[in-house]
C-alpha positions as CSV (number, residue, x, y, z in Angstrom):
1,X,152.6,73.6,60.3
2,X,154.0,73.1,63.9
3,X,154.5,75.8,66.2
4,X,158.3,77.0,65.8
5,X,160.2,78.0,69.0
6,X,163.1,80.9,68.6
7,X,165.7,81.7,71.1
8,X,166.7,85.9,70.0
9,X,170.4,86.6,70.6
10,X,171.1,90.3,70.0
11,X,172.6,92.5,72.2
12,X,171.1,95.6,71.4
13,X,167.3,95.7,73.6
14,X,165.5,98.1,70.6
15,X,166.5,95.7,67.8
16,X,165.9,92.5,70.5
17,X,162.4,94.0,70.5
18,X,161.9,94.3,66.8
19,X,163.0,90.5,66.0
20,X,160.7,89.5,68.7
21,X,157.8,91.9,66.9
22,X,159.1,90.3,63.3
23,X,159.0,86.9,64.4
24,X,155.6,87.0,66.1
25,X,154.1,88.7,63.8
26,X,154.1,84.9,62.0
27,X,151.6,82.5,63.9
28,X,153.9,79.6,63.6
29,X,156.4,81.2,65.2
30,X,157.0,81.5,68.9
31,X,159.6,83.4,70.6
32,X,160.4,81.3,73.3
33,X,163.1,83.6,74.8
34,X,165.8,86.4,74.7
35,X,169.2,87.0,75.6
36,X,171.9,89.5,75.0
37,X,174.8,87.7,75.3
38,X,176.1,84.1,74.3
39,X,176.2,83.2,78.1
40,X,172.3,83.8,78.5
41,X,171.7,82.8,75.1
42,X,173.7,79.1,75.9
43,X,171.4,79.1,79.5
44,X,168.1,80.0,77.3
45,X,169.0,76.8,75.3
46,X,169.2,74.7,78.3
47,X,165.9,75.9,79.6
48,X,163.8,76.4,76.5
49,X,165.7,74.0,73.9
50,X,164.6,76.5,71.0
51,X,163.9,75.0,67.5
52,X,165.9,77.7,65.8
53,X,167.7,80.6,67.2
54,X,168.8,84.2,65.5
55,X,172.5,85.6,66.5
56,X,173.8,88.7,66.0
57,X,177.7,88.4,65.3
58,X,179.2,91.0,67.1
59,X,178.3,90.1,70.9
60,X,180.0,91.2,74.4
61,X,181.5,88.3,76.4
62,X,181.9,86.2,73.2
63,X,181.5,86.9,69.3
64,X,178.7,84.9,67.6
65,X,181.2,82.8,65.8
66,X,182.8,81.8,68.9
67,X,180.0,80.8,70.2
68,X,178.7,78.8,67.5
69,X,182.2,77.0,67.5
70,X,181.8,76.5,71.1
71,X,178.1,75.5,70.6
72,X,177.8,73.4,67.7
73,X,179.7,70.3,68.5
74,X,177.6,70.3,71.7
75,X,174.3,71.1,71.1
76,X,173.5,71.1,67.3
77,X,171.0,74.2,66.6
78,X,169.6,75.5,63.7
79,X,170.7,78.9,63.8
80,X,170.2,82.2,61.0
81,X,172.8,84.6,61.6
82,X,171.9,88.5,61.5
83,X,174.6,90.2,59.8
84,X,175.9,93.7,58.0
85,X,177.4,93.6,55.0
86,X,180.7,91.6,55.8
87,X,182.7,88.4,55.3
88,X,182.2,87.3,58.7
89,X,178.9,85.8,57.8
90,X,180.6,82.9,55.5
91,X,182.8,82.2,59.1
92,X,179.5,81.8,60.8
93,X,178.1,79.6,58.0
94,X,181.4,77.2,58.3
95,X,181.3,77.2,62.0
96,X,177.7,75.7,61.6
97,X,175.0,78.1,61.2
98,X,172.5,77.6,58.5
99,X,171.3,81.0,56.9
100,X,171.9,84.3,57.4
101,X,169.9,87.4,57.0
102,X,172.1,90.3,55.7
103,X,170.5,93.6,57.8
104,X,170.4,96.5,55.8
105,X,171.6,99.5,57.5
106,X,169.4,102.3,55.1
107,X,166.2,101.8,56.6
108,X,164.3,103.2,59.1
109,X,162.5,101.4,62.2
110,X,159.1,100.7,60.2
111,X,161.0,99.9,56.9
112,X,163.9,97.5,58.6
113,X,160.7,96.1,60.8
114,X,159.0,95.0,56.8
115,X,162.1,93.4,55.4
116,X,162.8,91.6,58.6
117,X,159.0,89.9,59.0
118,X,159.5,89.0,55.3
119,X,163.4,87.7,55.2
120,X,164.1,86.3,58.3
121,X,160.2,84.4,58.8
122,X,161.2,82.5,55.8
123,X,164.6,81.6,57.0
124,X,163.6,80.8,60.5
125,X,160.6,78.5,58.7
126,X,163.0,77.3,56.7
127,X,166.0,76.9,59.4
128,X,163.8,74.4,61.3
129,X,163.6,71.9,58.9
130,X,167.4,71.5,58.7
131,X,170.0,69.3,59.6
132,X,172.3,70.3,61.4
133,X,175.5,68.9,63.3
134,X,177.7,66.1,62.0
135,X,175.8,66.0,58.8
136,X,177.2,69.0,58.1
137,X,180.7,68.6,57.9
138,X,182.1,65.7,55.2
139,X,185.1,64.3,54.5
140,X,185.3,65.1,51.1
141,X,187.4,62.6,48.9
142,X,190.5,63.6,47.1
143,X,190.0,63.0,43.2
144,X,192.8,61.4,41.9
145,X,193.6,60.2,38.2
146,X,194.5,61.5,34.4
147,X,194.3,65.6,33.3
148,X,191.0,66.7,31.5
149,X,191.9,67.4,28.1
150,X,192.9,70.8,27.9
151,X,190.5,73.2,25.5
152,X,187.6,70.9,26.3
153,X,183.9,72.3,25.4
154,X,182.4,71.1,28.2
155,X,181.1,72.9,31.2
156,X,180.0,72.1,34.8
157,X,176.6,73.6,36.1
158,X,175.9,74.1,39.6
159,X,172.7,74.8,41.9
160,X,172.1,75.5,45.4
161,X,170.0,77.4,48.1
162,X,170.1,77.1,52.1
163,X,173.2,75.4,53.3
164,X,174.8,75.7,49.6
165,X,177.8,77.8,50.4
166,X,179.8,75.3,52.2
167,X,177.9,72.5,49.6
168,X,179.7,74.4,47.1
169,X,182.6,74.9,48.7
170,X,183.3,71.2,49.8
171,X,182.7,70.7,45.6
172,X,185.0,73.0,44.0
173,X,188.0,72.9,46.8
174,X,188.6,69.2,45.1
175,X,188.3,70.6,41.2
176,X,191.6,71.4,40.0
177,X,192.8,73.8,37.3
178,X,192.0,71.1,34.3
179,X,188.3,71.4,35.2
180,X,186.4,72.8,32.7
181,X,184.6,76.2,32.7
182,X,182.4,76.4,35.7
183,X,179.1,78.5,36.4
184,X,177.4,78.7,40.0
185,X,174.1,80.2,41.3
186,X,174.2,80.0,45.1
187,X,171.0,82.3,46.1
188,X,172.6,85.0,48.5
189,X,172.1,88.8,48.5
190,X,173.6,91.0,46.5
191,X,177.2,92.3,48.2
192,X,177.7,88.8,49.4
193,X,178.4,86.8,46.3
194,X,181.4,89.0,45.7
195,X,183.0,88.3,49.2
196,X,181.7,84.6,48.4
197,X,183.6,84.4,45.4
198,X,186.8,86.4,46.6
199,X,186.8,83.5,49.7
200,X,186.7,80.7,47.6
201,X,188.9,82.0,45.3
202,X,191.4,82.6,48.1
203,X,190.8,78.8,49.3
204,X,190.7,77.2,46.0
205,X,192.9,75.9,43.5
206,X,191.0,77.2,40.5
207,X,190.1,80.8,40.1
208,X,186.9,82.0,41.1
209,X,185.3,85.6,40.6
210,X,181.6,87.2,40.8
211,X,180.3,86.9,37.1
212,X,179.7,89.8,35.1
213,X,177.8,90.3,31.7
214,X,180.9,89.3,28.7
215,X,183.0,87.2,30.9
216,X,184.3,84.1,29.0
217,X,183.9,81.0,30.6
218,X,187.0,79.0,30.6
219,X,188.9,76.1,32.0
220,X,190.1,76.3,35.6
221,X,187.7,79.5,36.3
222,X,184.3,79.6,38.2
223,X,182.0,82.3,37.4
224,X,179.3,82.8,40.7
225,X,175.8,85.2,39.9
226,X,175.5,88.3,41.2
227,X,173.3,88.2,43.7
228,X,170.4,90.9,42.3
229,X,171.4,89.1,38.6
230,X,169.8,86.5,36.7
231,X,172.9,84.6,35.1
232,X,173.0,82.6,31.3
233,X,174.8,80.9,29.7
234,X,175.6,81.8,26.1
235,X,177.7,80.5,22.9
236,X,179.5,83.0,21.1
237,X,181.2,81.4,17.9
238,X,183.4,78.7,19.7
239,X,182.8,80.0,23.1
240,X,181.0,80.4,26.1
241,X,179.7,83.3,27.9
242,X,177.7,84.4,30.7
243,X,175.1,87.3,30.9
244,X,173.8,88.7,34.0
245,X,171.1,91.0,33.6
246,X,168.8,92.6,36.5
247,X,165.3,90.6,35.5
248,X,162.3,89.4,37.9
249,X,162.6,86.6,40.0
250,X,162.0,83.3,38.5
251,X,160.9,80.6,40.6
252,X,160.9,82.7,43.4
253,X,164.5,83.7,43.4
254,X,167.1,86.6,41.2
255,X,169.8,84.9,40.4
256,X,167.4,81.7,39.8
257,X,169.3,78.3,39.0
258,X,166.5,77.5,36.6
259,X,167.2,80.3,34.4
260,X,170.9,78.7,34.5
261,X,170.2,75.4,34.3
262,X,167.7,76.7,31.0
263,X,170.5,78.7,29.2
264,X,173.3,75.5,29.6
265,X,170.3,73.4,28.5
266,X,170.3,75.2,25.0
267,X,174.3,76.7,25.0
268,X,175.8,73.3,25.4
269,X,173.2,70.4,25.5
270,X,175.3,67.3,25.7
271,X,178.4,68.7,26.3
272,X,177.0,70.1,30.1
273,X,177.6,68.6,33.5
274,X,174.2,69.9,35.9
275,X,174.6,69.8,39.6
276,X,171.7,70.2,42.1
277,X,173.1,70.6,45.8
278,X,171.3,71.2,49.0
279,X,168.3,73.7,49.0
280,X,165.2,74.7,49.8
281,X,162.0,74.4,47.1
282,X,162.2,73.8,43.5
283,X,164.6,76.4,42.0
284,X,167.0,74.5,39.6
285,X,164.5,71.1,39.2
286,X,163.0,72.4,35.7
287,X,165.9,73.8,34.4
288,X,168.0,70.5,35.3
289,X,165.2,68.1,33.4
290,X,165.5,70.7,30.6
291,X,169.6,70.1,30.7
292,X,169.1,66.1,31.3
293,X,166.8,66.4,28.2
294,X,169.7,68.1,26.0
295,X,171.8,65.0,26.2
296,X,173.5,66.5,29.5
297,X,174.2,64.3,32.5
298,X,173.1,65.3,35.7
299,X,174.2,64.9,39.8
300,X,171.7,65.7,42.9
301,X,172.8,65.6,46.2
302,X,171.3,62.9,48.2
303,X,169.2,63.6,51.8
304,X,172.1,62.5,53.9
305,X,174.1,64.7,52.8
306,X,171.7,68.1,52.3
307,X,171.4,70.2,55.2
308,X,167.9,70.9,53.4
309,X,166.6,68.5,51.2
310,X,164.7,70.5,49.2
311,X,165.9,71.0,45.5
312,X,167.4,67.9,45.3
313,X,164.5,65.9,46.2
314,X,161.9,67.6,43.4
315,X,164.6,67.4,40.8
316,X,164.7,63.3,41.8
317,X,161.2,63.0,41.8
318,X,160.2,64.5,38.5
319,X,163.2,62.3,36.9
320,X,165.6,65.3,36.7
321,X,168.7,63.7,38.3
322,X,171.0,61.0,36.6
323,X,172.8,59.9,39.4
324,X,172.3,60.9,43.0
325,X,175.1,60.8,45.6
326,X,176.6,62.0,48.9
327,X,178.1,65.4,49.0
328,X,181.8,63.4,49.1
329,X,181.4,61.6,46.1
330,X,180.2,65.0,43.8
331,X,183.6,66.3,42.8
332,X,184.6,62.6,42.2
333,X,181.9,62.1,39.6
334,X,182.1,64.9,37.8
335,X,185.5,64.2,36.9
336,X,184.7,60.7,36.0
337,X,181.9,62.2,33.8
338,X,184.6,64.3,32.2
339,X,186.3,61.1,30.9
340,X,183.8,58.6,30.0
């Protein structure tokens, strides 16, 4: 693996240190610089031109999401935000950054020094294989034409990893209240699919909330897993359910999409829509093969489009994916799915 260059944006010269310690402590990872401010941090880009750079968001001078807004549309970085527990991550993610790392505030030095080598070396590694930029932001196209049929059976099943929250949201801003019962697992922590869901519901036509064990899944509603949750689909009599239970990981991640993408396989078969967005690994590739196998028809997300072409890609190659299209064209589809 090639040597990855970081740029460290924090403001604070204790926690500064303990990224740079984190970081390091990976041998493909070089810190190439640090700076405490988005002024030193945009000079440090100049001079080093990092591969990936962390960012606090609360910054003197200029707030992180400032600066990306500033930044972005100049010079297109990958860039993993650190962040507390708060909303203002998801305005960093739509400014342009492509992860986050959520930095628990219960640990001491040693502890918070453990979690940080493990979370944020994986999304730094993974950070510097996006796409960034232009690719990021699509026009999406306005789906247009007759009403789904109202008390439909059918259900739309959706998958995605790094870069997946605006994937998502570009998806399900164009679904309108006739779409049927929706279920999402976009890997995040736990805390942050609740504010995820409670933002999309605010910018959405249909109604989205954080799932919870018993919660029917119905038409014009989206259900998002709990981010410590493995999420299922179920059929009770003549409808559907979701369980979210506190389980290992499977394939690497709690909620997993596979264990989705498994329980729509066998709750509705034929009747299911599978998506497979932007990602990266194999989460969701099995479980949407098992789905496509059901009778169910199935979307990936091509490589233009993914800011990580991860998930997508395996799900292609082992034949899971019906039809794969641009992230503009999703919403679209599925709708024309829903009529054929």
């Amino acid at each position: 693996m090639r040597q990855i260059r970081v740029l460290v944006v924090d403001d604070s010269i204790l926690f500064r240190n303990l990224l740079v310690q984190s970081l390091e402590s990976d041998p493909n990872i070089t810190v190439v610089a640090q700076a405490a401010n988005p002024y030193e941090a945009r000079d440090a880009i100049i001079k080093y031109k990092p591969d990936v750079m962390t960012l606090d968001v609360e910054l003197p001078r200029m707030n992180g999401i400032e600066f990306l807004k500033k930044l972005m549309p100049q010079y297109p970085l990958p860039v993993v935000v650190i962040s507390a527990l708060n909303d203002t991550v998801f305005d960093a993610l739509e400014a342009g950054a492509v992860d986050f790392v959520n930095k628990p505030s219960n640990l001491d030095r040693v502890q918070l020094g453990n979690f940080m080598k493990k979370e944020l070396t994986t999304k730094v590694k993974i950070a510097s294989t996006a796409k960034v930029g232009k690719l990021k932001k699509v026009e999406v196209n306005t789906v247009s034409g007759n009403m789904v049929k109202a008390g439909s059976d059918r259900i739309v099943a959706i998958g995605a990893s790094t870069g997946g929250t605006e994937a998502i949201f570009e998806v399900i801003k164009q679904f309108r209240r006739d779409i049927p019962g929706v279920v999402i697992v976009q890997h995040m922590p736990p805390g942050f699919t609740k504010m995820y869901a409670e933002r999309l519901n605010n910018q959405c036509e249909v109604a989205v909330k954080e799932a919870q064990t018993g919660d029917k899944v119905v038409q014009g509603q989206v259900l998002i897993a709990p981010g410590d949750r493995q999420m299922r689909l179920v059929k009770v009599g003549n409808e559907y359910q979701v369980e979210c239970r506190g389980e290992e990981k499977v394939s690497g991640h709690c909620p997993s999409v596979d264990v989705l993408f498994q329980s729509v396989a066998k709750a509705a078969g034929a009747k299911a829509i599978g998506v497979i967005l932007t990602g990266m690994g194999a989460d969701g590739s099995k479980g949407l093969l098992e789905m496509r196998n059901a009778g169910a028809q199935t979307i990936g997300q091509n490589e233009a489009t993914c800011v990580v072409y991860g998930m997508p890609k395996v799900a292609y190659d082992i034949g899971a994916v019906q039809y794969q299209l641009a992230l503009s064209a999703i919403s679209g589809k599925v709708y024309g799915l829903l009529k054929s």
